[in-house]
C-alpha positions in Angstrom: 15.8 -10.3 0.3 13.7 -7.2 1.5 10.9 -6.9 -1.0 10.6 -2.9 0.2 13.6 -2.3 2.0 13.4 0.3 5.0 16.7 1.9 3.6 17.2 5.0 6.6 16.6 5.3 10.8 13.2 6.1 11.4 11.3 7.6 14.4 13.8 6.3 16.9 10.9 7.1 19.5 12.9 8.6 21.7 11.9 10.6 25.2 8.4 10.7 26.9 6.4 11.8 24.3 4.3 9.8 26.5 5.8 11.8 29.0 4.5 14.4 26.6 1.9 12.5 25.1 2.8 11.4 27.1 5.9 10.0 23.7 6.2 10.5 20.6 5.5 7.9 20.8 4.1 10.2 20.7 3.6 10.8 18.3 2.5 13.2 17.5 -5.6 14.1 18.7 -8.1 15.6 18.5 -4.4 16.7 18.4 -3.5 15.6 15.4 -3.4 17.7 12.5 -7.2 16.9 12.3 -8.6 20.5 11.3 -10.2 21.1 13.9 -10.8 24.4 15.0 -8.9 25.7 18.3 -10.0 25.3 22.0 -9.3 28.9 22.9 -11.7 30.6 21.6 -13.2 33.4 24.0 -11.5 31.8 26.5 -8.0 32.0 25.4 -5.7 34.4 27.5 -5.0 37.8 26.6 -2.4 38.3 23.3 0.1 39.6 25.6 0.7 35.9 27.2 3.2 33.6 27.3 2.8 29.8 27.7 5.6 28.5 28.9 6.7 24.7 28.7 9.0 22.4 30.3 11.1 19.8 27.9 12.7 17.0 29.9 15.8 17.3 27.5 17.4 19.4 24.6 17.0 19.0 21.3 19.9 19.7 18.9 17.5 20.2 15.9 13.8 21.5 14.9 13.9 19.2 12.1 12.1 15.5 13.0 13.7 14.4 9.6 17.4 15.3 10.9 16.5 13.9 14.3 13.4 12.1 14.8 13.4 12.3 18.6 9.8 12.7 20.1 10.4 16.2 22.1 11.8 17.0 18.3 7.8 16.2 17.2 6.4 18.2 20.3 7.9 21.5 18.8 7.5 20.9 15.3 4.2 19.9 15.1 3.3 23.3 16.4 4.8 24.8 13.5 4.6 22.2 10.6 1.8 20.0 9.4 1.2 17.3 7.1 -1.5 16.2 4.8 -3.6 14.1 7.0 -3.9 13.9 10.5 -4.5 11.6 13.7 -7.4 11.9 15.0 -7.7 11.2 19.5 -8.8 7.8 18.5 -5.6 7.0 16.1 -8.0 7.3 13.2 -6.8 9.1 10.1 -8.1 12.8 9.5 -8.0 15.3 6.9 -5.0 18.2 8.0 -3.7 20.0 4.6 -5.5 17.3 2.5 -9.5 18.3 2.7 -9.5 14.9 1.0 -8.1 12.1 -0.7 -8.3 8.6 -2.9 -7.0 5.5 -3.6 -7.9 5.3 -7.3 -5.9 1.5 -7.1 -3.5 -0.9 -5.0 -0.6 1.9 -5.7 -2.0 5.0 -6.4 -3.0 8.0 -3.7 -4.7 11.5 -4.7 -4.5 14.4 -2.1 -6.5 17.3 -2.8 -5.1 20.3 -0.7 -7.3 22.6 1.6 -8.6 25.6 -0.2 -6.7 29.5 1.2 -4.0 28.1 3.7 -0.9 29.9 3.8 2.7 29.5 5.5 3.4 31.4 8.1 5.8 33.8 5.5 2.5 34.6 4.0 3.1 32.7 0.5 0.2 30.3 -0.1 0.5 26.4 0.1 0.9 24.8 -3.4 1.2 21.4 -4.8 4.5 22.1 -5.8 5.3 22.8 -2.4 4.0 19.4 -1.4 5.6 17.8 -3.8 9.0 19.0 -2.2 8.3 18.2 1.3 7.8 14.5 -0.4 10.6 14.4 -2.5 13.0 15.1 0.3 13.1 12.1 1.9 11.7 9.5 -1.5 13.9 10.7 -3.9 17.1 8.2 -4.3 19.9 8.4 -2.1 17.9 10.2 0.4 19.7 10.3 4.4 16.7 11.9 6.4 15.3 9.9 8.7 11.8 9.8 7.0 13.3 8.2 3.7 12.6 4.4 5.1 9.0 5.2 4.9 9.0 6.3 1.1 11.6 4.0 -0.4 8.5 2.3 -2.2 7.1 5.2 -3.6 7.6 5.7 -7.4 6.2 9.1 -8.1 5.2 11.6 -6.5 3.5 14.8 -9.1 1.4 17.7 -8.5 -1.5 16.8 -10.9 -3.4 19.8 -10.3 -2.8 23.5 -8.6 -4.3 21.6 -5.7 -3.7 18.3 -6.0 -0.7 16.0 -5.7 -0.6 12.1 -6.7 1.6 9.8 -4.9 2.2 6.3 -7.1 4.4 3.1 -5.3 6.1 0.7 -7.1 3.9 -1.4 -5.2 1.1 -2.2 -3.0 1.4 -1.1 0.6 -1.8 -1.3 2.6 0.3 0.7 5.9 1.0 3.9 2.8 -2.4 5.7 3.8 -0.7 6.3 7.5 2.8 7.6 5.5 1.5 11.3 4.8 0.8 11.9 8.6 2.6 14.0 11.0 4.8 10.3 12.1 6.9 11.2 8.8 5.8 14.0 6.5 6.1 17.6 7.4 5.4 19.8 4.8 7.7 23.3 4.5 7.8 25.4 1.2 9.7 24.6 -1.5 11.2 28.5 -1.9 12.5 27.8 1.8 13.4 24.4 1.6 15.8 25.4 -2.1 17.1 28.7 0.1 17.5 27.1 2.8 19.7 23.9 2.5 21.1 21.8 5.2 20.7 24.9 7.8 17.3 23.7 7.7 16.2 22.7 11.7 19.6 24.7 12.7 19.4 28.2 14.8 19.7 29.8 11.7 17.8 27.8 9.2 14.7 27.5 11.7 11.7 26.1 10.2 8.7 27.0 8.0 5.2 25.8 7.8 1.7 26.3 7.7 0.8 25.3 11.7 -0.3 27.5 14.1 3.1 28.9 15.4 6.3 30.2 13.9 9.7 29.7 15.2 11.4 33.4 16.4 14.3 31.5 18.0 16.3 28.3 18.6 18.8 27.6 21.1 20.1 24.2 20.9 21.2 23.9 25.0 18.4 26.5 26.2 15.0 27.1 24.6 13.3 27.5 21.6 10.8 30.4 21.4 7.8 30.3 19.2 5.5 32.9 17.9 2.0 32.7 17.0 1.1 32.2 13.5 -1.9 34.6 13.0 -2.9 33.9 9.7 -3.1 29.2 10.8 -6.3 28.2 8.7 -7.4 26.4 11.6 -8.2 29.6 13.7 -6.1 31.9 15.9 -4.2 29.7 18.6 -4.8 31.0 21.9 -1.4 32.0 23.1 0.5 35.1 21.7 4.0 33.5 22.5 5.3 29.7 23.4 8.2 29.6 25.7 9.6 26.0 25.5 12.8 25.2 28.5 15.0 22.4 28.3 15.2 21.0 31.6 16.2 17.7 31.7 16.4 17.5 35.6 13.3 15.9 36.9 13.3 18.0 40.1 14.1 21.3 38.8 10.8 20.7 36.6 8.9 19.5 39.8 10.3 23.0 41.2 9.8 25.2 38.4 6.0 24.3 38.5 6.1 24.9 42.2 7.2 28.5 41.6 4.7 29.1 38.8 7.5 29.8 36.3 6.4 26.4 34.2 3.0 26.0 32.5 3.0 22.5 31.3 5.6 19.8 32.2 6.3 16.8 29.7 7.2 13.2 31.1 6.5 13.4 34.9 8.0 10.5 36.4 5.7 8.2 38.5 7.7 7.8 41.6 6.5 11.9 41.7 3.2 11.5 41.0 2.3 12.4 44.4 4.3 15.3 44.8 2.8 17.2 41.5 -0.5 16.7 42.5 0.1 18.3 45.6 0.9 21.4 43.9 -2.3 23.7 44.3 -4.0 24.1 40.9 -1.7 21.5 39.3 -3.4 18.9 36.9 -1.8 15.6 36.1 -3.0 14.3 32.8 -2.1 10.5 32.1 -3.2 8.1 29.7 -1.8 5.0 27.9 0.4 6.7 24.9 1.1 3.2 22.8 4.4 3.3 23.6 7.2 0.6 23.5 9.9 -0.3 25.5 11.7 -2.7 24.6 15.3 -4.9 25.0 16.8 -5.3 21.8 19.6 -8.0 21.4 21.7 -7.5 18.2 21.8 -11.1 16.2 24.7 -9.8 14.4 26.9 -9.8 17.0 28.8 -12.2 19.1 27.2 -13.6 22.2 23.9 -11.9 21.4 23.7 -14.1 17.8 23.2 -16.9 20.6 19.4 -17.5 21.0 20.4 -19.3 24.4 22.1 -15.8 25.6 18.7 -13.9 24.1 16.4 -16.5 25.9 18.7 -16.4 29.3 18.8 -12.4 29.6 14.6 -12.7 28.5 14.1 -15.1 31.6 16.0 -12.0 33.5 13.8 -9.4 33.5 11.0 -8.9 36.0 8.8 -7.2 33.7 6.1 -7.7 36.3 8.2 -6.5 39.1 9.5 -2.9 36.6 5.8 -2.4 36.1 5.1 -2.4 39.1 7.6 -0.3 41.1 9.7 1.3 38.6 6.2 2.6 36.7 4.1 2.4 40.0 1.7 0.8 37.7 1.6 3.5 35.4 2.2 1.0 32.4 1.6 -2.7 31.4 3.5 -5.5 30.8 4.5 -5.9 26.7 3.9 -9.4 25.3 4.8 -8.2 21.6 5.3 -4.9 19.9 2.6 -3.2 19.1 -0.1 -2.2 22.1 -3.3 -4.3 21.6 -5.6 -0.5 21.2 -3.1 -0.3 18.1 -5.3 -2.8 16.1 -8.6 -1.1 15.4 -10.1 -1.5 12.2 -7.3 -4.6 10.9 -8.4 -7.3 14.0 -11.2 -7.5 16.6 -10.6 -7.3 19.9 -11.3 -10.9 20.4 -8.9 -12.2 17.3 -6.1 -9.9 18.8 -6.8 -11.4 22.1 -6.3 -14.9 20.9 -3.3 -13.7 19.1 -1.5 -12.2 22.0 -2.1 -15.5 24.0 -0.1 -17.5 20.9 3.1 -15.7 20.9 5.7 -17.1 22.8 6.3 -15.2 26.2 9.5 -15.1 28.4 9.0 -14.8 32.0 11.2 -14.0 34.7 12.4 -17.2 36.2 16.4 -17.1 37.0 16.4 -20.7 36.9 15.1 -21.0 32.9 17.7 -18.1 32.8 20.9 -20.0 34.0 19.5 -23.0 32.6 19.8 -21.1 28.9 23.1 -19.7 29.4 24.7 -23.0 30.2 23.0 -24.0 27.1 25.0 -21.2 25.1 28.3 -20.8 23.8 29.0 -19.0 26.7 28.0 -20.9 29.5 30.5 -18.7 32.3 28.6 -15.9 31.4 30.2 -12.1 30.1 30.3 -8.6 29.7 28.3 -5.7 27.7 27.1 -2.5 28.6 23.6 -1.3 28.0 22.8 2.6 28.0 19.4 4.5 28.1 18.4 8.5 27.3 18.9 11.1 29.8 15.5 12.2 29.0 13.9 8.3 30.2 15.4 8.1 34.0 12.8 5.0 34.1 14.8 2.9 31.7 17.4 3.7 33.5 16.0 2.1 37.0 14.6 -0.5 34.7 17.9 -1.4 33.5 19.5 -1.7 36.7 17.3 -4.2 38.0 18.1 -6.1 34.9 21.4 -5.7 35.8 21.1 -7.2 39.4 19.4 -9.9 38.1 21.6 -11.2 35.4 24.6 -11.3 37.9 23.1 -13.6 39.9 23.7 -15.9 36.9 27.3 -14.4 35.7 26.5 -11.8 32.9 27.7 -8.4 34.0 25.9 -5.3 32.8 27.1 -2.2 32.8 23.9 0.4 33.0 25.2 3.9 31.7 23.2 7.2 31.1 23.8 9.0 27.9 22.8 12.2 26.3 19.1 12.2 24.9 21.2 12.9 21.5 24.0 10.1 21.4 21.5 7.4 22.3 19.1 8.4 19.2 22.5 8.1 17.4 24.5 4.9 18.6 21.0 3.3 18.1 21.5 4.0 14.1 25.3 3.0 14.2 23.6 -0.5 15.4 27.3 -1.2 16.9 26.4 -2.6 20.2 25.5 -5.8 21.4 22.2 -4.9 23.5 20.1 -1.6 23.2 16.8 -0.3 25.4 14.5 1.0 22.5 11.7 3.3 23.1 9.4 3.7 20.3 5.6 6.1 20.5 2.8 5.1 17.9 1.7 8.0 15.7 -0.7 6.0 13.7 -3.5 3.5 14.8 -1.9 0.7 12.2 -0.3 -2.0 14.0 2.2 -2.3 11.5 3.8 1.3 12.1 7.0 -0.5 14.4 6.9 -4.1 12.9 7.7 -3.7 9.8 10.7 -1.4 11.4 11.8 -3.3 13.9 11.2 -6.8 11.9 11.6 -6.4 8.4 15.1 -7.9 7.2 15.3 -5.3 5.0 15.6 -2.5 7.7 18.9 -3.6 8.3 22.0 -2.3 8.5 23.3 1.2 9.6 20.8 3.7 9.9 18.8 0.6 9.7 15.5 0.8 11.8 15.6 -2.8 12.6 18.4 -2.2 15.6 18.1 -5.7 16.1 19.5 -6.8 13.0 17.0 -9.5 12.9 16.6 -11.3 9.1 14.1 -14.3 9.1 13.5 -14.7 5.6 9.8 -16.1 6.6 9.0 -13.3 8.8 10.0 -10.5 5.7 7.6 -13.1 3.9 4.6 -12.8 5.7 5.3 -8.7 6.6 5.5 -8.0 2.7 2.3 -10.3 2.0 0.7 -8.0 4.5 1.6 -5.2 2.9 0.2 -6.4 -0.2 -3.1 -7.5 1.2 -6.1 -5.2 0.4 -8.1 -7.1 3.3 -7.5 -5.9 6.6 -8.0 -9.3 8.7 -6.0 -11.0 6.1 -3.2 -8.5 6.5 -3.7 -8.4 10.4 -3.5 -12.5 10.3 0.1 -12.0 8.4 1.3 -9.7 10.7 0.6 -11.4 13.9 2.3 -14.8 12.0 5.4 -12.7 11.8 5.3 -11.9 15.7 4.8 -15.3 16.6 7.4 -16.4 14.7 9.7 -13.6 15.3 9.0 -14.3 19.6 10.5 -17.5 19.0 13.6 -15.9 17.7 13.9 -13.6 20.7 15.3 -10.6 18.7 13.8 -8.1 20.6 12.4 -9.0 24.4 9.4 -6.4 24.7 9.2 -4.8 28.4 6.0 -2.5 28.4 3.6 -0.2 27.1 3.4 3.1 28.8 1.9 5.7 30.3 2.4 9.6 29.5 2.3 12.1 32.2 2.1 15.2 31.5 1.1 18.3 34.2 -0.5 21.4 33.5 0.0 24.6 35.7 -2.7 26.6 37.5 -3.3 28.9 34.8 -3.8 26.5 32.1 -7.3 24.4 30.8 -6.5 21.3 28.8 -9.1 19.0 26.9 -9.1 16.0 24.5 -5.5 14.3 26.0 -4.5 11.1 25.1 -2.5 8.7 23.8 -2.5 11.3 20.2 -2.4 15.0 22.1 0.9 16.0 20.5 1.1 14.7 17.3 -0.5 18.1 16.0 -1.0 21.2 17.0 -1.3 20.3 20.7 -1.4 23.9 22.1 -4.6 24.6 20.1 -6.0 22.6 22.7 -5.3 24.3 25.7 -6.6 27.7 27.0 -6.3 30.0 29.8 -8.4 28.7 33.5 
């Protein structure tokens, strides 16, 4: 039995945040909500300008907490913030908290930055933190941040400018909770007025970041306008224009005919062909991401390990790397990316705990040597679909799909809106799902406790795997417990060893953003944290 069950879908990482972040993620550094003051400056264009940006797919809501995608984070973290920040090395910052303390094992004081406002003028409170919070940890809560709170036990304004947050208890990952991943804070006046049309056309969004939305159209654009009075400085474009073009060559051609600033998720196999555009700049940088094969347990043949371990064997991770990324990514041998463990394991320990867990490689003959092993030795049928938004998991699925007929399991590879996928992977009703997932801390826990926790379970569930080892739930909740961080770092990679035995999930790689910025546009600080937080602040006319 979960000890802290993850009740709701999280952060169903969804498109390139790495392509933005390139994601999420992905956020969502120097581009976190860090405080830090803006890169425009006297450099910054004229007020009159426009900075206009290229979305590789729509989004049918502003609000993350409705749906959690990572181009969802790339918008709203221009306009909302939360209290702390993530700094460009995945270190926590102060954002709307100046400061805060762990008094004990369950208790967490945030005290608020002095004279910000939201972008309606009215000044930030406790109260209105307090609101944000209780949105998704008060019981019964649906949004799609509520798994990360369902262990709080109070959350109180204790001062004009201060607000206490007390768990039921311990959870050394909490301190990363308050961050832009899953807390955006909004008024309280707006959030009571505004309802359920919150994240809608109508409702929009309010916050305290350096933007405010003017309009929101779900299929076309959103348009943003600059917040003047942002207590981080004045941002250094009058106006945001943010297209949704999913197409990957209309992008490629809209920067070609300077009507595109900045272009999120640039494809590798076009590398070549954006950096031949004069003045264009290709940013890349590993973004922590995940992509991974999920195999539901729950259902028949996937609750086979033989079928999981056969369709592991499959996959030429090596081989997707290598000409589906051109490179641009590296070969997954667990969840979380090895950078994600700073401060809870060494590099050496995390290097010797990598080379433990139990790896898969593609050999066909281990493969059909599996599956005659399994209940269903002739082989079968299932269909497997990725996002619009994520063309590579697309070509990355079809070579699966080659491969596993060569030992009788047909796959059917099937492209889906950026919108469905994010949903069928909550209804958890299919045998075998592509999962993309973007870090927006720097704790390695962030997706393991999601993805293996057997209290994440179930529809809406973040654990799409259904996966529920009584020991692994063991060792994540005595890491969550733990109040030393190699202790908690030598539960946590006891639950993925034990977990890679299971084969729940076969990890495929850790990515790459790409992201291009247009002639007229100067970008510093990207990396594997530019848009989780107020990524725009970092740009400035060239």
């Amino acid at each position: 039995m979960a000890e802290l069950p993850l009740s709701r879908r999280s952060l169903l990482r969804s498109t390139a945040f790495a392509g933005g972040l390139a994601a999420l993620p992905a956020l969502l550094a120097a581009c976190g909500s860090t405080g830090q003051t803006p890169a425009g400056g006297s450099g910054a264009k004229a007020a009159s300008d426009v900075l206009r940006v290229a979305l590789p797919s729509s989004i049918g809501s502003l609000d993350p907490g409705k749906e959690a995608g990572i181009m969802n984070y790339v918008v709203a973290l221009l306009v909302q913030e939360a209290l702390v920040g993530v700094g460009a090395d995945g270190s926590l910052q102060p954002a709307l908290a100046k400061s805060w303390t762990r008094k004990d094992a369950t208790t967490y004081v945030y005290s608020l930055r002095d004279g910000v406002t939201f972008s309606d003028g009215s000044p930030l409170t406790a109260a209105d933190v307090v609101a944000s919070l209780e949105l998704h940890a008060r019981k019964g809560s649906t949004t799609a941040f509520a798994y990360a709170y369902a262990g709080v036990d109070s959350v109180k304004a204790t001062g004009p400018a201060e607000v206490t947050i007390t768990l039921a208890k311990p959870d050394a990952s909490f301190a990363w909770t308050p961050s832009p991943g899953t807390l955006l804070v909004s008024s309280a006046a707006f959030l009571k007025a505004t309802g359920d049309r919150v994240g809608t056309p109508e409702g929009k969004l309010l916050g305290t970041g350096s933007y405010k939305v003017a309009e929101f159209a779900p299929d076309s654009h959103v348009t943003l306008e600059r917040n003047d009075a942002w207590w981080g400085g004045k941002a250094p474009y009058r106006q945001i224009k943010i297209d949704f073009i999913p197409e990957e060559s209309t992008r490629l051609l809209a920067m070609r005919g300077d009507s595109v600033d900045v272009a999120l998720n640039v494809p590798a196999e076009q590398f070549d062909q954006w950096k031949a555009i004069s003045g264009v700049r290709l940013e890349t940088a590993g973004d922590r991401s995940l992509v991974t094969l999920a195999f539901n347990t729950s259902r028949k043949p996937w609750d086979d390990v033989h079928v999981r371990r056969a369709v592991a064997h499959a996959v030429d991770r090596e081989g997707i790397v290598r000409s589906v990324l051109r490179g641009h990514g590296t070969v997954a041998r667990t969840i979380p990316d090895p950078a994600q463990w700073g401060g809870v394991l060494d590099a050496a320990a995390v290097t010797a705990l990598y080379q433990s867990i139990p790896q898969y490689d593609f050999d066909l003959a281990k493969a059909k040597a599996e599956l005659a092993q399994s209940a269903t030795p002739q082989g079968f049928s299932d269909t497997l679909t990725y996002p619009a938004s994520g063309p590579q998991l697309g070509r990355a699925a079809l070579t699966l799909a080659q491969n596993l007929k060569t030992i009788g399991i047909t796959l059917d590879v099937k492209e889906v809106p950026l919108e469905q996928w994010i949903a069928d992977l909550g209804k958890h009703a299919s045998g075998v799902y592509l999962g993309w997932y973007f870090a927006t801390t720097g704790d390695p826990a962030e997706y393991v406790n999601q993805l293996l926790h057997g209290g994440a379970t179930g529809e809406n569930g973040t654990n799409i795997a259904e996966y529920d080892n009584a020991d692994v739930t063991r060792l994540l909740d005595d890491a969550r417990k733990s109040t030393d961080d190699a202790a908690r770092g030598k539960l946590i990679g006891e639950a993925l060893v034990k977990a890679a035995a299971d084969v729940p999930y076969q990890p495929l790689w850790w990515g790459e953003a790409a992201t291009a910025f247009g002639r007229s546009v100067a970008v510093e600080g990207f990396g594997p944290y530019f848009f989780v937080g107020p990524w725009a602040a970092k740009l400035a006319a060239r």
